[in-house]
C-alpha positions as CSV (number, residue, x, y, z in Angstrom):
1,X,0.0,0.0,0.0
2,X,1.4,3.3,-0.9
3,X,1.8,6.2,1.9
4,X,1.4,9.9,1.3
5,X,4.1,12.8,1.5
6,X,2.6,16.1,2.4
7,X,5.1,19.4,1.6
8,X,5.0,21.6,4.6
9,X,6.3,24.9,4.8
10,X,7.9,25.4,8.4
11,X,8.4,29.4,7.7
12,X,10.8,31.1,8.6
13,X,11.9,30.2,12.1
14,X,10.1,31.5,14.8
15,X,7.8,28.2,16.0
16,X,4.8,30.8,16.1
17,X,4.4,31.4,12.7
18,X,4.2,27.4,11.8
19,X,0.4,27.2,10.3
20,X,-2.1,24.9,12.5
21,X,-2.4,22.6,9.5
22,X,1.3,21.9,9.3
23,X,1.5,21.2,12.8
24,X,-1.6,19.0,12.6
25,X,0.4,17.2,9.7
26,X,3.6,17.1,11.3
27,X,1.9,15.5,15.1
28,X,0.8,12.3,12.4
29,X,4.1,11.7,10.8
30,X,6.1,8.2,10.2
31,X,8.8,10.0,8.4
32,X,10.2,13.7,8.1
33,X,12.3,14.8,6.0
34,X,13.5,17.9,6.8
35,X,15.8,21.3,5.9
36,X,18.8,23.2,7.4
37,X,16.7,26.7,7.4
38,X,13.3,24.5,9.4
39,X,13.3,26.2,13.1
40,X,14.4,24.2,16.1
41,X,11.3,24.9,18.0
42,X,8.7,23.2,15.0
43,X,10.5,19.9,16.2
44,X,8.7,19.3,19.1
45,X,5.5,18.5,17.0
46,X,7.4,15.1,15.1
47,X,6.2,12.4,17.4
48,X,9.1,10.4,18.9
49,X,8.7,7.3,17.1
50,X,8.6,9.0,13.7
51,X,11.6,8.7,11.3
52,X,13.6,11.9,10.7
53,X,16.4,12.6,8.0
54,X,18.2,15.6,7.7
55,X,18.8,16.8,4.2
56,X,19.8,20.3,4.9
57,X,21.3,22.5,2.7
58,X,24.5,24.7,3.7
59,X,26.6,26.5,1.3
60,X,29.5,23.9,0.3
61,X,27.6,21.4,1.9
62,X,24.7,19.6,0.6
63,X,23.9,16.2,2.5
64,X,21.8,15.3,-0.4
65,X,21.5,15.9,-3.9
66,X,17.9,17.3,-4.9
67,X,18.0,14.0,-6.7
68,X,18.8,11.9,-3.8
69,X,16.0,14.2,-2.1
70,X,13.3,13.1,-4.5
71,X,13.9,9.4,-4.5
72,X,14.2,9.4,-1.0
73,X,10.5,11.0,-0.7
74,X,9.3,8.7,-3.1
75,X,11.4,5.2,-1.2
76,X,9.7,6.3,1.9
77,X,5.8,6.9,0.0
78,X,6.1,3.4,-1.2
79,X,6.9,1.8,1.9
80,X,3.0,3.0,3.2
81,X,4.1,5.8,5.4
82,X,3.0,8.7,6.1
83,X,5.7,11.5,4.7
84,X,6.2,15.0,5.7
85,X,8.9,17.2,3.5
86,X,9.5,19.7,5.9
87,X,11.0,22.9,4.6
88,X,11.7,26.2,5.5
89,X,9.3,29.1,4.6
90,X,6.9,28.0,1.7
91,X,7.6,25.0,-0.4
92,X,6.6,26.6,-3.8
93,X,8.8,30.0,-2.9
94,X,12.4,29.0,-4.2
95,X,11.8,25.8,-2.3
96,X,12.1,23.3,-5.5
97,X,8.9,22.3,-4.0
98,X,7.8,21.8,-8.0
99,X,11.0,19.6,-8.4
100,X,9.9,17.0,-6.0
101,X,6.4,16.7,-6.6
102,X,7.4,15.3,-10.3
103,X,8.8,12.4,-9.3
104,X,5.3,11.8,-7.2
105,X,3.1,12.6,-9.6
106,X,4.8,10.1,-12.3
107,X,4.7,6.9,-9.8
108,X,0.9,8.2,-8.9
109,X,2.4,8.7,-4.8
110,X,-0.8,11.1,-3.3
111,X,0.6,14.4,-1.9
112,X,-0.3,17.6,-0.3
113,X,0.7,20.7,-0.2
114,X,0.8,22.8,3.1
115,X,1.8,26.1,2.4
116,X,4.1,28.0,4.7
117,X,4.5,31.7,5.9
118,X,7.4,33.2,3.6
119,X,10.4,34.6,4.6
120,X,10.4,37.0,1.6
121,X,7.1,39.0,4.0
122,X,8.1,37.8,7.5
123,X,12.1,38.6,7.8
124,X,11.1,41.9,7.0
125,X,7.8,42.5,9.2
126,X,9.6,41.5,12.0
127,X,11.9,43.9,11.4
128,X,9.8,46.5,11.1
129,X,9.3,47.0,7.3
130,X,6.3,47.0,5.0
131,X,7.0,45.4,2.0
132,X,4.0,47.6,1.2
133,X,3.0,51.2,2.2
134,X,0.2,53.3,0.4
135,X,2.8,56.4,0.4
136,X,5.7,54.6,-0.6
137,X,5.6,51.2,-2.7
138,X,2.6,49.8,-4.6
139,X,4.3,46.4,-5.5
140,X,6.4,44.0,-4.1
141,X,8.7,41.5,-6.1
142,X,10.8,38.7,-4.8
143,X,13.9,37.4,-6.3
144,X,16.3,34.4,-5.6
145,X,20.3,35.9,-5.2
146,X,21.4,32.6,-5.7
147,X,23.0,31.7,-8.5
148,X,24.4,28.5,-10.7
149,X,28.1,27.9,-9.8
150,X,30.2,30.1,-11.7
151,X,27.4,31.7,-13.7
152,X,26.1,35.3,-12.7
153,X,23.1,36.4,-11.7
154,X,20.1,36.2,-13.8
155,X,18.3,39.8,-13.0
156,X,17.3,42.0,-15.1
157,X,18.0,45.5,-13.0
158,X,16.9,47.7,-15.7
159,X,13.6,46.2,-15.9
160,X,13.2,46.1,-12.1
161,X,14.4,49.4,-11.8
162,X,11.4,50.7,-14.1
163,X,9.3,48.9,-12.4
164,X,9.6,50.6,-9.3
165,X,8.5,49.3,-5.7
166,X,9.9,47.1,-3.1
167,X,12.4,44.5,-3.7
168,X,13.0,41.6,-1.5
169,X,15.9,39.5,-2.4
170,X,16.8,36.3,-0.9
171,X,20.5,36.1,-1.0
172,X,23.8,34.3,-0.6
173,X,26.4,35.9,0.9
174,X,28.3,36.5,-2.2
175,X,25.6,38.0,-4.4
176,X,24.8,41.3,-2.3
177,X,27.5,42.8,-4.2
178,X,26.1,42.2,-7.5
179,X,23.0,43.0,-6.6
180,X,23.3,46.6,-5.2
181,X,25.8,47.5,-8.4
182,X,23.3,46.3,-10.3
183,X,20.7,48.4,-9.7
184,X,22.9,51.6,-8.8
185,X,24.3,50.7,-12.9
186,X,20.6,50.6,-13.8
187,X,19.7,54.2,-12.4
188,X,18.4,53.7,-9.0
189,X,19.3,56.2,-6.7
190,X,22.7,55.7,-4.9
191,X,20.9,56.5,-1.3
192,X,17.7,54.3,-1.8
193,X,16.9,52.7,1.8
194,X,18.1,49.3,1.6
195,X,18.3,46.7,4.7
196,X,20.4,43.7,5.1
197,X,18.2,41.7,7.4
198,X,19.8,38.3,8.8
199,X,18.3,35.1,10.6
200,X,15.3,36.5,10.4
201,X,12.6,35.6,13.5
202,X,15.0,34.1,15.6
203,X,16.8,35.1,18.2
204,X,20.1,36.2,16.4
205,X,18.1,38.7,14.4
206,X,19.9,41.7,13.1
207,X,19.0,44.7,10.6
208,X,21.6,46.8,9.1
209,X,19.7,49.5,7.4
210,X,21.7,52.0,5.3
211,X,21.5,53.6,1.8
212,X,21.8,51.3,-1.4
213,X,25.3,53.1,-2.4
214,X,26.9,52.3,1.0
215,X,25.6,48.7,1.1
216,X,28.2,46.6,-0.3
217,X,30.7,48.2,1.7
218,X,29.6,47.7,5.4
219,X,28.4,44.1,4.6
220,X,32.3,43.5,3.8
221,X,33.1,44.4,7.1
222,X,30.4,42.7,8.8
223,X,30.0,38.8,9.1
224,X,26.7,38.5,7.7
225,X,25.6,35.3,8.5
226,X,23.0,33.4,6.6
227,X,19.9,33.1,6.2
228,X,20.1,36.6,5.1
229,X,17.2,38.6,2.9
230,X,18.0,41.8,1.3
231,X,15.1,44.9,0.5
232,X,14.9,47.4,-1.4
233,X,13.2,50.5,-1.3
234,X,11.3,53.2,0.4
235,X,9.8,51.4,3.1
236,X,13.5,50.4,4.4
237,X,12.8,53.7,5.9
238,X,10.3,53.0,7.9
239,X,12.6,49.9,10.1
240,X,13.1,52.0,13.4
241,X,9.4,53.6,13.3
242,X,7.8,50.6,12.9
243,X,10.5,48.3,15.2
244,X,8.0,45.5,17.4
245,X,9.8,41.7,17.7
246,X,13.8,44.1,19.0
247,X,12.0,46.1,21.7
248,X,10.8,42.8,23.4
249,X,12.1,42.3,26.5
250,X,13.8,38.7,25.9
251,X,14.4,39.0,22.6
252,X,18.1,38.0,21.0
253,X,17.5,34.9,23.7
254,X,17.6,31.5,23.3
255,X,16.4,29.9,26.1
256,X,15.9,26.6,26.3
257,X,13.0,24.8,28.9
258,X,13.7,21.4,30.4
259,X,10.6,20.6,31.9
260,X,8.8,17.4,30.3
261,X,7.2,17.6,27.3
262,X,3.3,17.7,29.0
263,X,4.4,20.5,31.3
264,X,6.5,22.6,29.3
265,X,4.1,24.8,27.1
266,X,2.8,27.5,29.2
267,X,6.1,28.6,29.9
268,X,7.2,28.3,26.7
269,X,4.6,30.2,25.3
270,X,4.9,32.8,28.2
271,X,8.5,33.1,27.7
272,X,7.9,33.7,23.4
273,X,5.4,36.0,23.7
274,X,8.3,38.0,25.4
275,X,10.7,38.0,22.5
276,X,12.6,34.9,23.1
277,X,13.5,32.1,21.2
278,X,12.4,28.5,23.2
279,X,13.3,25.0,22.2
280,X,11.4,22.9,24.9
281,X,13.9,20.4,25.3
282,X,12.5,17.7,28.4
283,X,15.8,16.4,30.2
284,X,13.1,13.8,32.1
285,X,10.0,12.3,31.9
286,X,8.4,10.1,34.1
287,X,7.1,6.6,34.1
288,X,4.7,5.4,36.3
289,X,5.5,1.4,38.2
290,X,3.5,-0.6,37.0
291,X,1.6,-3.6,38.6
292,X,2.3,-1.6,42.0
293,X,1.2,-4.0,44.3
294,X,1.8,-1.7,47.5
295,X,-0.3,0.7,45.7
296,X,-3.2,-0.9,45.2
297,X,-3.0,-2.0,48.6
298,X,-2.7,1.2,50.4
299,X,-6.2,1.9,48.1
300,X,-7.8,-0.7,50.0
301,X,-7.9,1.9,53.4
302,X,-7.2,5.7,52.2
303,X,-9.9,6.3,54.4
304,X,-7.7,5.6,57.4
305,X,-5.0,8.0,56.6
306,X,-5.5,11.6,58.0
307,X,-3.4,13.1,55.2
308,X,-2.3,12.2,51.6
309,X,0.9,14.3,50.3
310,X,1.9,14.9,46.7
311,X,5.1,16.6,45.8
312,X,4.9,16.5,42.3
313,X,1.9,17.1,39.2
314,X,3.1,14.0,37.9
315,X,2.3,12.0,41.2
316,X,-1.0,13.4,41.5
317,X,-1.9,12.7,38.0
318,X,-0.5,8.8,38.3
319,X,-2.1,8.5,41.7
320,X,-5.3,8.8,40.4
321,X,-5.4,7.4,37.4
322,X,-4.0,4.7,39.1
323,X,-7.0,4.4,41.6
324,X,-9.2,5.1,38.1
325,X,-7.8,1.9,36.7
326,X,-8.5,0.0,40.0
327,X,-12.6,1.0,39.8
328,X,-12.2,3.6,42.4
329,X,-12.6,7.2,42.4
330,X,-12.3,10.2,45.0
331,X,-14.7,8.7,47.6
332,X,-12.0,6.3,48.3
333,X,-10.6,9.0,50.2
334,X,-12.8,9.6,53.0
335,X,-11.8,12.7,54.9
336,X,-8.0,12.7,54.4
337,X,-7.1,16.2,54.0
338,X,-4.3,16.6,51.0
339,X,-1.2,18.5,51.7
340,X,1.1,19.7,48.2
341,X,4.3,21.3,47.1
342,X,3.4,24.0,44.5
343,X,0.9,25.5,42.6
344,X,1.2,23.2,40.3
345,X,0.8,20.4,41.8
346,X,-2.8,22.1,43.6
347,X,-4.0,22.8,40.4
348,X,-4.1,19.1,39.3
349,X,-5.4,18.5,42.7
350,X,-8.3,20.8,42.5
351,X,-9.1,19.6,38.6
352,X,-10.0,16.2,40.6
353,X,-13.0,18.3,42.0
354,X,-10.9,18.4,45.3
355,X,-9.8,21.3,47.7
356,X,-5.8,21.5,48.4
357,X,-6.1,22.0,52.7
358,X,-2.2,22.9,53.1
359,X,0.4,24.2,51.1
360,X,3.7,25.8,52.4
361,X,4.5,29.2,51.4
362,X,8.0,27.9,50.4
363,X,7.7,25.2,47.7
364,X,9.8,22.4,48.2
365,X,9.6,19.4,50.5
366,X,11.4,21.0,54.1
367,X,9.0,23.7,54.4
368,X,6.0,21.0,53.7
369,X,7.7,19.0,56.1
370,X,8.0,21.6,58.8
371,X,4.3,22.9,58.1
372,X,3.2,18.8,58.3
373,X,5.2,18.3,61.7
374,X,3.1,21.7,63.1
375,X,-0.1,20.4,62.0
376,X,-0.5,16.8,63.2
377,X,-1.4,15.1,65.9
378,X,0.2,12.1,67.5
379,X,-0.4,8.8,66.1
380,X,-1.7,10.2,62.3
381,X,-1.2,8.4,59.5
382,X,0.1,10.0,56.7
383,X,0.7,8.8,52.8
384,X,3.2,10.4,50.6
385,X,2.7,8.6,46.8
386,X,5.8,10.5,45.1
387,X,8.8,9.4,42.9
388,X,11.2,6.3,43.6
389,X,14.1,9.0,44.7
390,X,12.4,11.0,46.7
391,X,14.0,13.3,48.9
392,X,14.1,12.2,52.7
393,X,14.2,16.0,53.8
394,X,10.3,15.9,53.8
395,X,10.2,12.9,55.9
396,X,12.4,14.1,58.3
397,X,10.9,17.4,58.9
398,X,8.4,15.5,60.1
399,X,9.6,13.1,62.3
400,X,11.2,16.1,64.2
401,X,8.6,17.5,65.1
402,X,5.9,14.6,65.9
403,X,5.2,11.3,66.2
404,X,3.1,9.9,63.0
405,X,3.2,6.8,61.0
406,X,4.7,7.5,57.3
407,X,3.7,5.3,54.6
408,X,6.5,6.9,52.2
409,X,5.2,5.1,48.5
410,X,7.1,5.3,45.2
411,X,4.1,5.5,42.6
412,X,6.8,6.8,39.4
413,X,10.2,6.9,38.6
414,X,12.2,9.2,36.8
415,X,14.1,9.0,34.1
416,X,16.5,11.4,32.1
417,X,16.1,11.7,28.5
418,X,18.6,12.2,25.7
419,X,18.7,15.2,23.6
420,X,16.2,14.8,20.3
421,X,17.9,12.8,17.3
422,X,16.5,16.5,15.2
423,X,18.5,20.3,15.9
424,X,21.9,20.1,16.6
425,X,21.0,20.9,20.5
426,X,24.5,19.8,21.7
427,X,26.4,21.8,19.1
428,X,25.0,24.9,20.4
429,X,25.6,24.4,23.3
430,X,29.2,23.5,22.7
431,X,28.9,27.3,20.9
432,X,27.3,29.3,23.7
433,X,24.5,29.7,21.3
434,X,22.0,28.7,23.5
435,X,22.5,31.4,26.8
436,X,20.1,30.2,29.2
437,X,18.3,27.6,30.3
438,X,14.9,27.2,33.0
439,X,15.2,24.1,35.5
440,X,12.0,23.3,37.3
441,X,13.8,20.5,40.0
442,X,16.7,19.5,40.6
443,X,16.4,16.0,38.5
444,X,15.9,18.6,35.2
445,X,19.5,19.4,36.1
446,X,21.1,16.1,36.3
447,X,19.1,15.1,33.5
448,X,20.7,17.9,31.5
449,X,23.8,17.0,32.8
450,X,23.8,13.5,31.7
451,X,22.6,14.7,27.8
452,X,25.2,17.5,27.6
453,X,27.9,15.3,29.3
454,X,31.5,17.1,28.5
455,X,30.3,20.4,27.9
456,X,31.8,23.5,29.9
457,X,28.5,24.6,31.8
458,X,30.4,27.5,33.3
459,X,28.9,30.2,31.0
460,X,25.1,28.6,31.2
461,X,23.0,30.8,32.8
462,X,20.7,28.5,34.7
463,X,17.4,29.8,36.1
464,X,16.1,28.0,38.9
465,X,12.7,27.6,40.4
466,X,13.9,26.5,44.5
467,X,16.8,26.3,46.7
468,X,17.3,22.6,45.9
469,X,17.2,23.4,42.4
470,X,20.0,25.7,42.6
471,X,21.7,23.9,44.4
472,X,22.1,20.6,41.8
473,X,23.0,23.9,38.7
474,X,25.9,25.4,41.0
475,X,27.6,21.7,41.6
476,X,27.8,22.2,37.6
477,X,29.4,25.4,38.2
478,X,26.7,27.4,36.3
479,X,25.5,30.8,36.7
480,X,22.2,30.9,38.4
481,X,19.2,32.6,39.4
482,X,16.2,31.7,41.3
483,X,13.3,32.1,41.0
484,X,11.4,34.4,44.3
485,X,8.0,32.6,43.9
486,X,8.1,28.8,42.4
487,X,5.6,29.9,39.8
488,X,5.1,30.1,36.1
489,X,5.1,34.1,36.8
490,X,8.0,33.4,39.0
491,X,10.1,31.9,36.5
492,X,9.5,34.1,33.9
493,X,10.3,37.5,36.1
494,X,13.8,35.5,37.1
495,X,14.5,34.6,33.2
496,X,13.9,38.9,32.9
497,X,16.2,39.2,35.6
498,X,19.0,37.1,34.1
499,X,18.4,38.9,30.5
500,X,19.1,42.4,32.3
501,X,22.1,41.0,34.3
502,X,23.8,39.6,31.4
503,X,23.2,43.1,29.5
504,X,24.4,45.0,32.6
C-alpha cells in the first residue's frame, strides 16, 4: 500500500508562525524529511517514534543531492508511510517544492501541499518594514540571489528598476555585491533605503539599514551570516518607526525549557510572547511502576489515613489514574485532608474536584515537612505517593517534630532523557548559542547534565525555580538565578532578571 508525502512549509523560524495545518500534519508523521533553514522549536511536533532525515542544505555542503532528495520521498511513500517534506518558509517560494512533486506525480504517490508563511514577508515585518506602504511602494517582487556555480546572476536591473516598488531578495552571501551594483548601474538612486536583514525571526536577528550606495561596503566588514534577505526600497525607511519583535524584553535569547514535554508549554509560550526564542527540550520524563502491588493496597484503606501528600503534578496525576484503573474514584478518600508542594501540583489536585487544605509558602519538601510536623497530631497516619528517589528532607521534617506513621510510596520513577535525534542541541551548546536555560527540579538538572555530558557549563545561565534546584545547577558550576515565587510568573520575572544582568 502506498503512503502519502505532504510538503510543509515550516516558515521562517520563529515556531509561532508554523500554520495549524502543518502542525496537525507534522503531530501524524512516520517519516520527516527535513531542511537546514526549518526552526528548532517546530521539532517538538514530530512524534518520537517518527523517522527523521536531515537533508539540509549549507553552502559547500549539501547532504543530499535534490536527486537523492526526490527518490528518498518517493522510497519512503512506497513503503505505506506517512511522509512529511518539511522545509523552511513555503515550499513553492524558491523551495524546489515543483521539483519533487514530479517524481510523485509520475509513480501516482498522493501528496499535499501545506503552504508556509514566507520569509520574503516575514524577515522583513519582523523587522519592522512594509513590503508595502500606500505612500511609498505599490508592489512588491521577490527574487532568488542565488545563482548556478560560476554563472552570474540572472536579474534584469533595468527592468526592475522601471518597475519601481519594493524588492525583496533572498540572497547568498556573495551575491549582495552584484546586486546593489546592479541596480545603482541601472539608475536607482545611490541612497535608496536598503536593509540587510539576517536570521530572520529568531533570536540572532539583526537589521543593518543604510543607503543602497553604501551597502556593499559595510556588509564587507560585517560577518553577515546566513539566512540573510535583502530589500529594497522606500519602506526600508520606515525599520526603526515601525521596530516591534527588538524592543521585546527577551528577545536576541535563546532559552531553552527542560521541563517534560506535558508541562512545558505554558512557559514556553509565556517566555515567546516576550521575545525569546524557546526549544522545549525535556531532560526527564516520568514513568509510572506498573503492577504496584503496594499501591493498590494502600487503596484498599485511604480512608484511614489523615493526610495524603503529593510533591509533584506528575504524582497526583499517576495517583489517580491509578485508583481510576482500579474502579475507584475520590470517595476512596474519606476525609483525608491533602497537603502539596506547589501550585502546580494544587492545580491538578483541584481539577480532581478536590480542595488543596495545606500548602507551604515555600515550595519544596522542608518547608512541607516543617508545616506537616506543626499540623498533626500524635499517632496520624500519613501517605506520601511520590517518585522512587524522593528526597528524605520531607520525611524528616516531620519526624522532628511529631510522632506519626509514614507510609512513604514510590508511585513513578524518573528518568532522564537524551537530547532529540533532530537540531543540533549539543552543538549549540558547545557554541554558547544557547545562553540560558529554566530548570523546574533538581532532576531537570542532572538530567541535562547526563545529555550534555562534557560540555563546559560555566557560562550557562541557569534559572532555577527552588533552593534545591539551585543547588544541583551550582555543583555544575553554572551561573544561576532563582526564581522568588516557584511559579510560572516566577520563573518568567527570574528569566527577565537574568536577561538584564547579562546586559548590565
Amino acid at each position: 500500500m502506498k503512503g502519502k508525502v505532504f510538503l510543509v512549509g515550516a516558515g521562517p523560524g520563529d515556531v509561532g508562525l508554523l500554520t495549524l495545518k502543518g502542525r496537525e500534519v507534522l503531530e501524524h508523521a512516520e517519516a520527516v524529511v527535513y531542511d537546514s533553514l526549518v526552526g528548532e522549536g517546530v521539532f517538538r511536533f514530530i512524534p518520537q517514534e517518527a523517522e527523521c532525515i536531515d537533508v539540509g542544505k549549507r553552502a559547500g555542503n549539501h547532504k543530499m543531492s535534490q536527486k537523492e532528495i526526490n527518490h528518498l520521498l518517493l522510497e519512503k511513500a512506497l513503503e505505506g508511510k506517512c511522509v512529511v517534506r518539511l522545509k523552511g518558509g513555503d515550499p513553492f517560494m524558491f523551495g524546489r517544492g515543483g521539483e519533487e512533486l514530479e517524481l510523485l506525480a509520475a509513480n501516482s504517490i498522493p501528496f499535499e501541499i501545506v503552504p508556509g508563511v514566507t520569509s520574503p514577508l516575514a524577515v522583513p515585518a519582523y523587522s519592522g518594514i512594509p513590503v508595502t506602504h500606500r505612500e511609498f511602494s505599490s508592489s512588491v517582487h521577490v527574487f532568488t540571489g542565488h545563482r548556478k556555480q560560476r554563472e552570474p546572476l540572472q536579474l534584469d536591473f533595468e527592468a526592475m528598476v522601471r518597475v519601481g516598488g519594493t524588492f525583496v531578495f533572498l540572497m547568498g552571501g556573495s551575491s549582495l555585491g552584484e546586486i546593489c551594483q546592479g541596480l545603482l548601474a541601472a539608475g536607482m538612486e545611490p541612497q535608496t533605503p536598503a536593509a540587510v536583514l539576517q536570521q530572520g525571526t529568531c533570536a540572532a536577528q539583526k537589521k543593518l539599514i543604510l543607503g543602497l550606495a553604501d551597502m556593499e561596503e559595510a556588509v564587507q566588514q560585517r560577518a553577515v551570516q546566513t539566512p540573510a534577505v535583502l530589500v529594497v526600497g522606500e519602506v526600508c525607511a520606515l525599520a526603526n518607526q515601525f521596530a516591534w519583535y527588538d524592543k521585546l524584553p527577551l528577545f536576541g535569547r535563546k532559552i531553552l525549557v527542560t521541563r517534560p514535554r506535558e508541562r512545558s508549554k505554558i512557559l514556553a509560550d509565556r517566555l515567546r510572547s516576550l521575545g525569546a526564542e524557546v526549544l522545549e527540550i525535556p531532560t526527564i520524563r516520568t514513568e509510572r511502576i506498573a503492577e504496584n502491588r503496594r499501591l493498590w493496597q494502600e487503596f484498599e484503606h485511604l480512608c484511614l489515613y489523615q493526610y495524603l501528600v503529593f510533591t509533584s503534578p506528575a504524582g497526583v496525576n499517576i495517583f489517580f489514574g491509578e485508583l481510576r484503573r482500579r474502579g475507584q474514584d475520590i470517595r476512596s478518600l474519606g476525609r483525608v485532608q491533602i497537603a502539596a508542594i506547589g501550585m502546580g501540583t494544587a492545580k491538578e489536585v483541584e481539577a480532581r474536584g478536590l480542595n488543596c487544605a495545606w500548602m507551604p509558602e515555600v515550595y519544596d519538601g522542608e518547608h512541607l515537612g516543617i508545616l506537616l510536623g506543626e499540623i498533626c497530631k500524635e499517632g496520624d497516619r500519613i501517605l506520601i505517593p511520590r517518585a522512587e528517589q524522593g528526597s528524605r528532607q520531607l520525611i524528616k521534617e516531620i519526624e522532628k517534630r511529631v510522632s506519626v506513621e509514614i507510609i512513604d510510596l514510590p508511585i513513578y520513577r524518573t528518568v532522564y532523557e537524551e537530547f532529540p535525534q533532530v537540531g543540533d542541541i549539543r552543538g549549540q551548546l558547545e557554541r554558547a548559542e544557547i545562553q540560558m536555560a529554566v530548570f523546574t527540579s533538581a532532576s531537570t538538572v542532572r538530567g541535562f547534565a547526563q545529555a550534555a555530558a562534557g560540555i563546559d557549563f560555566r557560562q550557562m545561565q541557569a534559572v532555577c525555580i527552588g533552593v534545591q534546584t539551585e543547588t544541583a545547577a551550582k555543583e555544575l558550576a553554572m551561573k544561576t538565578v532563582t526564581a522568588k515565587a516557584a511559579t510560572i510568573d516566577g520563573l518568567v520575572k527570574a528569566c527577565m532578571a537574568a536577561a538584564d544582568s547579562a546586559d548590565g
